[in-house]
VEXZADO-52799 format. One record per residue (C-alpha): residue in one letter; x negated, y negated, z. Coordinates in nm, 2 decimals. Layout:
<atoms>
[atom 'A', [X, Y, Z]]
...
</atoms>
This chain:
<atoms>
[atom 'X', [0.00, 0.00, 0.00]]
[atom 'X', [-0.15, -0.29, -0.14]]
[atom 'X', [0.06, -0.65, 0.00]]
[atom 'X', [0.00, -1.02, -0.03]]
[atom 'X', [-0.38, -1.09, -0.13]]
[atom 'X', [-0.36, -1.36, -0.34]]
[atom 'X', [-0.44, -1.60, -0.08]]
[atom 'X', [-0.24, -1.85, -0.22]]
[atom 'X', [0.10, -1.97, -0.12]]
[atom 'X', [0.25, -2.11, -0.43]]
[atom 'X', [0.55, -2.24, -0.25]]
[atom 'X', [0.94, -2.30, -0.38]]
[atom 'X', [1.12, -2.65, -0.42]]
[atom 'X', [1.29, -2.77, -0.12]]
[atom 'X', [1.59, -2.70, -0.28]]
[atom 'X', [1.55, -2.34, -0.20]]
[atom 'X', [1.36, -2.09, 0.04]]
[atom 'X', [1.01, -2.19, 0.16]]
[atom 'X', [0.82, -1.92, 0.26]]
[atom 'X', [0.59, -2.03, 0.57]]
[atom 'X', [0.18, -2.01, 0.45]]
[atom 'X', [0.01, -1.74, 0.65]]
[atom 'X', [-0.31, -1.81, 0.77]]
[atom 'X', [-0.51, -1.55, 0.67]]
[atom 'X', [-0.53, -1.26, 0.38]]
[atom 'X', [-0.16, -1.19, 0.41]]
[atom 'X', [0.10, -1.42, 0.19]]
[atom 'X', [0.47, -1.38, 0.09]]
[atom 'X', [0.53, -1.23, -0.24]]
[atom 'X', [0.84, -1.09, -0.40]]
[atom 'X', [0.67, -0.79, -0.61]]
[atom 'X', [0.39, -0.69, -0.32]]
[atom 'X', [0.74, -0.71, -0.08]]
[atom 'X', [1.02, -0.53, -0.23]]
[atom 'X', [0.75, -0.28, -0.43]]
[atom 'X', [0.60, -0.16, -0.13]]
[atom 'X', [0.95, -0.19, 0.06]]
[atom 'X', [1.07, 0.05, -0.17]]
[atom 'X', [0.80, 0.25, -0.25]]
[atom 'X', [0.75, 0.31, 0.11]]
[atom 'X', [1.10, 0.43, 0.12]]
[atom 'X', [1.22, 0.62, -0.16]]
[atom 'X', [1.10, 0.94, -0.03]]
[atom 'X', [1.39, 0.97, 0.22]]
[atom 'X', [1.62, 0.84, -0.03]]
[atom 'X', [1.53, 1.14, -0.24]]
[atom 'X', [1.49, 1.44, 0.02]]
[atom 'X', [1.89, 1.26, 0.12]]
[atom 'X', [2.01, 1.30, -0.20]]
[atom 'X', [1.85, 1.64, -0.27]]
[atom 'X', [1.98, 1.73, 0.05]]
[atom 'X', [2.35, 1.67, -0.03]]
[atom 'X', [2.37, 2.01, -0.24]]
[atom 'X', [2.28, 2.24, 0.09]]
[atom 'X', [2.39, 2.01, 0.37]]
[atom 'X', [2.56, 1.71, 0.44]]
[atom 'X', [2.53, 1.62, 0.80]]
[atom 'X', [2.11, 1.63, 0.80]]
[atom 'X', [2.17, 1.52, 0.44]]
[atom 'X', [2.31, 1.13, 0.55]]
[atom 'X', [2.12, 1.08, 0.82]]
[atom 'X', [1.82, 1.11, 0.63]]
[atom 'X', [1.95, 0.87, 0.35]]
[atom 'X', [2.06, 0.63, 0.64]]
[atom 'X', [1.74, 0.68, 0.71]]
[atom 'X', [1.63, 0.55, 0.37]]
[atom 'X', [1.87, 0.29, 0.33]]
[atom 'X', [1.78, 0.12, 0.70]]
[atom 'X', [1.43, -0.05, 0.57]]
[atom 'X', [1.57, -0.14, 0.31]]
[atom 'X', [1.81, -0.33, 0.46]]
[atom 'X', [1.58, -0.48, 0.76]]
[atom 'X', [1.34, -0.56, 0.42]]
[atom 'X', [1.60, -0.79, 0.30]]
[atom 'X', [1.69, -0.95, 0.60]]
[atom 'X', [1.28, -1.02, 0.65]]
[atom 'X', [1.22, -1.17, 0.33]]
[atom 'X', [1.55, -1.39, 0.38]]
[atom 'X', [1.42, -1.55, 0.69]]
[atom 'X', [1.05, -1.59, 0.48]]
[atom 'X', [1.12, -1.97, 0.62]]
[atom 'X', [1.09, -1.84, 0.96]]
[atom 'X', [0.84, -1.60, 0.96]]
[atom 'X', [0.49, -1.56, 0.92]]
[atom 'X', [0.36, -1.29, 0.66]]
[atom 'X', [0.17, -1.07, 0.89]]
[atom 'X', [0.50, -1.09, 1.15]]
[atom 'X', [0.73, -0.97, 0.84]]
[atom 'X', [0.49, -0.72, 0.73]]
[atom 'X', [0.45, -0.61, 1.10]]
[atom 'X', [0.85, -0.59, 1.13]]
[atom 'X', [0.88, -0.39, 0.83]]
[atom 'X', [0.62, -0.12, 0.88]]
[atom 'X', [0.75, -0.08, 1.26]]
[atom 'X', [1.12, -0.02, 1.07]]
[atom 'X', [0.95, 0.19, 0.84]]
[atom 'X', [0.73, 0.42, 1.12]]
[atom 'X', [1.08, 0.44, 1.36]]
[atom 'X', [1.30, 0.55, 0.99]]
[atom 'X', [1.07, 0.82, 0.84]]
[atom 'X', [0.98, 0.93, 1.17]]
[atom 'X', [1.34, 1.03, 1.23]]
[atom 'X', [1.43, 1.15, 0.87]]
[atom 'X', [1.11, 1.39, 0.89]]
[atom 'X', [1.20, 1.54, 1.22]]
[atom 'X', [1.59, 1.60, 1.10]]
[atom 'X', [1.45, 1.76, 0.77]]
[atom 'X', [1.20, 1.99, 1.00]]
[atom 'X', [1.47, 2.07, 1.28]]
[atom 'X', [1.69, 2.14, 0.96]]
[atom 'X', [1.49, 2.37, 0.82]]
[atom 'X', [1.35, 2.55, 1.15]]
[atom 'X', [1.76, 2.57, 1.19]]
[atom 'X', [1.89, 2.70, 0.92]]
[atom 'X', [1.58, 2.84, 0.66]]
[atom 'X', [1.65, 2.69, 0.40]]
[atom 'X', [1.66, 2.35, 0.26]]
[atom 'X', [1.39, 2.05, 0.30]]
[atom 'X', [1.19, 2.37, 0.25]]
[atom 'X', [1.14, 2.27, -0.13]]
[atom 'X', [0.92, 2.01, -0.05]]
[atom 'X', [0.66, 2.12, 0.21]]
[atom 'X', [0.83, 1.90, 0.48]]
[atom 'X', [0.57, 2.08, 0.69]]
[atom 'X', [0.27, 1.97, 0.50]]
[atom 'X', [0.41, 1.60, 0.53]]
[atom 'X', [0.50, 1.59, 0.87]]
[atom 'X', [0.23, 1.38, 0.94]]
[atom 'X', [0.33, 1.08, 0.69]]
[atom 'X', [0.53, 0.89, 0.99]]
[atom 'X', [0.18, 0.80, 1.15]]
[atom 'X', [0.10, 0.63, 0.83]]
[atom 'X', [0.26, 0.36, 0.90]]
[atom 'X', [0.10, 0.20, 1.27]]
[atom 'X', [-0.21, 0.30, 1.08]]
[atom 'X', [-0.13, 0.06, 0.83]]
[atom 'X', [-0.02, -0.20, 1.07]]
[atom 'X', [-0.35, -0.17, 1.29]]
[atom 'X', [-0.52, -0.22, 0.94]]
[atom 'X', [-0.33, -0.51, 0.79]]
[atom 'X', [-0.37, -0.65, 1.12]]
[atom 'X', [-0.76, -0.64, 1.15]]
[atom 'X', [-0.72, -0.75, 0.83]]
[atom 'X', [-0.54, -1.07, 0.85]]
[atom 'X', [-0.70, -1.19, 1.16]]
[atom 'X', [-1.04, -1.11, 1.08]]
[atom 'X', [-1.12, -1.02, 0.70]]
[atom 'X', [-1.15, -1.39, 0.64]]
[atom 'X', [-1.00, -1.67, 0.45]]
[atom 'X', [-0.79, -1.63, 0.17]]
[atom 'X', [-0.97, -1.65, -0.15]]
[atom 'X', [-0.90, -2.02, -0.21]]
[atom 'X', [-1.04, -2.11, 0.13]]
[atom 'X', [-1.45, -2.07, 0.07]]
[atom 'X', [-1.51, -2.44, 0.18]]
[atom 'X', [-1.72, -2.61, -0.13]]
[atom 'X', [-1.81, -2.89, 0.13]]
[atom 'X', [-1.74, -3.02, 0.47]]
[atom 'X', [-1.40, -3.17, 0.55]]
[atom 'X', [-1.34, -3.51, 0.51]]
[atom 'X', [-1.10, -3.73, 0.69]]
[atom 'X', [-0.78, -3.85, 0.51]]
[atom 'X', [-0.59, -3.99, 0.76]]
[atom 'X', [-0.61, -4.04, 1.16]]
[atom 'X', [-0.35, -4.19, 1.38]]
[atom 'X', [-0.33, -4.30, 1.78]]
[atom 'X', [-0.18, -4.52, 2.01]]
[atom 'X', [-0.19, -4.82, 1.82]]
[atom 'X', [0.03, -4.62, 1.47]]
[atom 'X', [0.41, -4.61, 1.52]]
[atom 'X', [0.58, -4.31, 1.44]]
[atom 'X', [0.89, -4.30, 1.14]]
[atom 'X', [1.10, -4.21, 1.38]]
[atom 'X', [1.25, -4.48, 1.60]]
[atom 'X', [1.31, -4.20, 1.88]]
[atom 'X', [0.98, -4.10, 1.88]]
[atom 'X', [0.85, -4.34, 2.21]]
[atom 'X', [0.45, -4.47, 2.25]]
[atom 'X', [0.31, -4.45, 2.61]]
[atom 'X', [0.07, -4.59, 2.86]]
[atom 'X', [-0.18, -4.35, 2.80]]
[atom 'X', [-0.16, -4.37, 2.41]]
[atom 'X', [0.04, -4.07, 2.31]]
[atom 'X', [0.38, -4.03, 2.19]]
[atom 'X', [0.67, -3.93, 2.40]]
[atom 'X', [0.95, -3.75, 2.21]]
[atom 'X', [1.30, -3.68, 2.38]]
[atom 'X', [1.50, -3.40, 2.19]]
[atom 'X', [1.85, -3.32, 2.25]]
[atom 'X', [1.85, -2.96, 2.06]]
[atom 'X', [1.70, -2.85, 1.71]]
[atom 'X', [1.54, -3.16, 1.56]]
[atom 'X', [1.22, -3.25, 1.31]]
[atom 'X', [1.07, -3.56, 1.35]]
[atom 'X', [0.95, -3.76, 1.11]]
[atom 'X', [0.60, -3.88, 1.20]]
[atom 'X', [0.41, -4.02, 0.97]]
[atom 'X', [0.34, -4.05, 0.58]]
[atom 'X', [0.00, -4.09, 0.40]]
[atom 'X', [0.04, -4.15, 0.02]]
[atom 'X', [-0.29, -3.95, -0.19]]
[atom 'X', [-0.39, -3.93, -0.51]]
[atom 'X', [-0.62, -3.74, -0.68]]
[atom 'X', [-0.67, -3.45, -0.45]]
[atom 'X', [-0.67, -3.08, -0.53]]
[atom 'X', [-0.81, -2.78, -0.48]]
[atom 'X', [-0.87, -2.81, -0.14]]
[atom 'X', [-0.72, -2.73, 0.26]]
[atom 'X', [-0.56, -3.01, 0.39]]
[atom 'X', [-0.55, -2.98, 0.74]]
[atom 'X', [-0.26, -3.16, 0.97]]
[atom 'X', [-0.39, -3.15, 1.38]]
[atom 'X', [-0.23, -3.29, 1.67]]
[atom 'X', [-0.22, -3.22, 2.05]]
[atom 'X', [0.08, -3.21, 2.24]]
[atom 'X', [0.27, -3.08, 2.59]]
[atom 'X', [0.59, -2.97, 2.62]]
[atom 'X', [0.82, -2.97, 2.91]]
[atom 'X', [1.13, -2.72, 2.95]]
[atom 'X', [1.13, -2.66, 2.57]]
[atom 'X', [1.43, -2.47, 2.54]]
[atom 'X', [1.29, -2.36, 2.15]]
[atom 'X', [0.96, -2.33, 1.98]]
[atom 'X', [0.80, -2.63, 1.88]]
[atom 'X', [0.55, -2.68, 1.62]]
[atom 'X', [0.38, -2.89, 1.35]]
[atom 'X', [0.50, -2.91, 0.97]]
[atom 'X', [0.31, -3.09, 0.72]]
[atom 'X', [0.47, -3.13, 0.32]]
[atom 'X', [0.34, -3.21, 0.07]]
[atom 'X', [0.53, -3.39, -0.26]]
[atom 'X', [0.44, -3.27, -0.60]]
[atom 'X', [0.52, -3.52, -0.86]]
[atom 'X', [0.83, -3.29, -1.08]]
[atom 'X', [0.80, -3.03, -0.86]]
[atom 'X', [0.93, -3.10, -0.50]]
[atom 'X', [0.86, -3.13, -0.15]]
[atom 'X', [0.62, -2.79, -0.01]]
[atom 'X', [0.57, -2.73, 0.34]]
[atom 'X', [0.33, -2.58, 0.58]]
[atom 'X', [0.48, -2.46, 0.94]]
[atom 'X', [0.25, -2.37, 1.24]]
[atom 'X', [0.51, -2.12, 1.35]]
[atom 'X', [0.25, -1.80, 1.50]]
[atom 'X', [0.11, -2.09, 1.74]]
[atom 'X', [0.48, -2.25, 1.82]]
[atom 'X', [0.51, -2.31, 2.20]]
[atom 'X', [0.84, -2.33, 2.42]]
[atom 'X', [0.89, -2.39, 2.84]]
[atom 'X', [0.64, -2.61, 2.98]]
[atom 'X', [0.27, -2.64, 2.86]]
[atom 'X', [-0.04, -2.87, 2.92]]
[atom 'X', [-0.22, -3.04, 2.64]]
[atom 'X', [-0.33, -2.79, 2.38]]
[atom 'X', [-0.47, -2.89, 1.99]]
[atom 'X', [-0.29, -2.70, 1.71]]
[atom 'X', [-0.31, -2.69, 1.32]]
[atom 'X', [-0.14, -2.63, 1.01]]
[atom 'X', [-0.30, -2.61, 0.68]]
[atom 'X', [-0.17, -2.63, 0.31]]
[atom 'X', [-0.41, -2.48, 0.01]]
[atom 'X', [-0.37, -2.65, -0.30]]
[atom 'X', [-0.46, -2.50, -0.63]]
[atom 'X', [-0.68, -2.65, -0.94]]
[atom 'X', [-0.38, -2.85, -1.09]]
[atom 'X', [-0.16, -2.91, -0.77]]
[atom 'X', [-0.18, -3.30, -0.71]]
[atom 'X', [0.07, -3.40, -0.41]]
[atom 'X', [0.09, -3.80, -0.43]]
[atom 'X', [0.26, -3.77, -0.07]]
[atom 'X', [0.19, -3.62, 0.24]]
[atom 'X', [0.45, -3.59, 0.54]]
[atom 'X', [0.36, -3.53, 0.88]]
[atom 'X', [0.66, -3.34, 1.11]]
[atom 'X', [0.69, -3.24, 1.48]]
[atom 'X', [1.01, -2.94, 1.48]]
[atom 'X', [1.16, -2.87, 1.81]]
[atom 'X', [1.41, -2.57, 1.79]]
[atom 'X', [1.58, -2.73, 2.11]]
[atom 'X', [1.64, -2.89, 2.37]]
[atom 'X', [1.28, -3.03, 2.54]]
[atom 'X', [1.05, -3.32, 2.59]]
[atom 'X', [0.71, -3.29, 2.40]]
[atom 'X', [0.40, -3.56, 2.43]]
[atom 'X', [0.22, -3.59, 2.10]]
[atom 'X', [-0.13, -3.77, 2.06]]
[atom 'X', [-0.50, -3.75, 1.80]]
[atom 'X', [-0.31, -3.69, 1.50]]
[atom 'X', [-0.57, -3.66, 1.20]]
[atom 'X', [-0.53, -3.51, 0.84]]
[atom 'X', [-0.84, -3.34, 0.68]]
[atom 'X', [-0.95, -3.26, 0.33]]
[atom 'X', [-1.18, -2.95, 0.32]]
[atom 'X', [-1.26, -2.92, -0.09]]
[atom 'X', [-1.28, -2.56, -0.17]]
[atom 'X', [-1.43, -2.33, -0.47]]
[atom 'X', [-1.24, -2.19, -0.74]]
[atom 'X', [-1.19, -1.83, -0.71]]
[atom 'X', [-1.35, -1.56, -0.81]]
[atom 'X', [-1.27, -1.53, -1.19]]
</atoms>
């Protein structure tokens, strides 16, 4: 099973679903999803409908069995918006392990039952293929978090400062309240995204721009997190979502990121800086730069 290592997040117009950028080797994409999804899956769906001839009981459990994935796949890649790759990936293969796991121990108790049956296919020899699958996780795991950047992330020089904001900046939002000790205060009655600020670029691509900020929460009733979009000219708005480091409750000061790869080609002329609370909550905001890291092409 082979998912996701382009490196590069292409992105959708706001006016549909935005995958979130993972930020590693792992990235959203439709074939490497539903292929594998399926692939991974079809086996059951077979030995089910094979099955229906000798037995009909063992016979739709193990399509259930076949269909379940399937199902949960779908409902991952709709909430793309939400979740991180590796998270999805993660959720699928666990729905994957708990599914085949059960379909190979009906065909086997089946068989040991009766004599006949899943016998056809060696469901003996196979009984193993279940452990597959937290194999895989542990391995697109390692993978993501430590197998490096993706491809279009090999820094060509050191990153360069685009934009930087304190105390003396006033935020888009007129909610969004400055304080004594030069951050931001922001109030937030249940799921909101501020608008902080806006940096107009030109003649930037191929590189990692980088949106940082620290903040504290306090009684965050949702995650909280930074979003950065950029606006390509005929294209549409594309965003960037620091979901896997989103905080909730109460927290002291801690510095978090979000980056956005662009491609040879992708020019945004505008770049927007978000805070998104999921609820309820107070958050203090300050040090809000944006970076350019210029990065090689890849590997032809």
């Amino acid at each position: 099973m082979v998912l996701y290592t382009d490196g590069q997040h292409e992105g959708e117009k706001d006016t549909a679903m935005q995958p979130l950028i993972g930020k590693g080797q792992l990235q959203w994409n439709r074939g490497g999803w539903f292929g594998s999804q399926i692939g991974s899956s079809a086996y059951m769906i077979l030995l089910g409908a094979v099955m229906l001839f000798i037995d009909a009981k063992p016979a739709s459990i193990i399509l259930a069995c076949g269909l379940v994935p399937n199902v949960v796949g779908c409902a991952l890649w709709r909430h793309r918006d939400r979740l991180s790759p590796l998270a999805g990936l993660q959720w699928l293969l666990l729905t994957l392990f708990v599914f085949t796991g059960l379909a190979v121990g009906t065909a086997l108790f089946f068989q040991e039952a009766t004599g006949e049956g899943a016998c056809f296919i060696g469901i003996k020899k196979v009984a193993w293929i279940p452990l597959f699958f937290p194999l895989t996780m542990l391995m697109f795991y390692v993978t993501d978090k430590w197998g490096g950047p993706p491809l279009m992330t090999q820094a060509a020089g050191p990153a360069q400062g685009l934009a930087a904001f304190g105390s003396a900046d006033a935020p888009l939002d007129p909610g969004i309240a400055a304080q004594p000790d030069g951050s931001w205060r922001i109030e937030s009655p249940g799921r909101q995204t501020f608008r902080l600020f806006e940096i107009p670029v030109q003649g930037i691509e191929q590189c990692l721009l980088t949106y940082r900020a620290e903040f504290k929460t306090q009684e965050a009733k949702g995650r909280v997190c930074l979003e950065m979009l950029c606006r390509l000219p005929g294209l549409g708005e594309f965003f960037s979502r620091d979901v896997a480091h989103a905080v909730k409750g109460t927290t002291d000061w801690t510095a978090h990121e979000t980056p956005f790869y662009l491609k040879s080609g992708q020019r945004p002329d505008l770049v927007k800086l978000n805070l998104v609370m999921k609820g309820r909550g107070t958050v203090w905001l300050r040090n809000i730069p944006l970076l350019q890291t210029p990065l090689q092409p890849p590997p032809s």
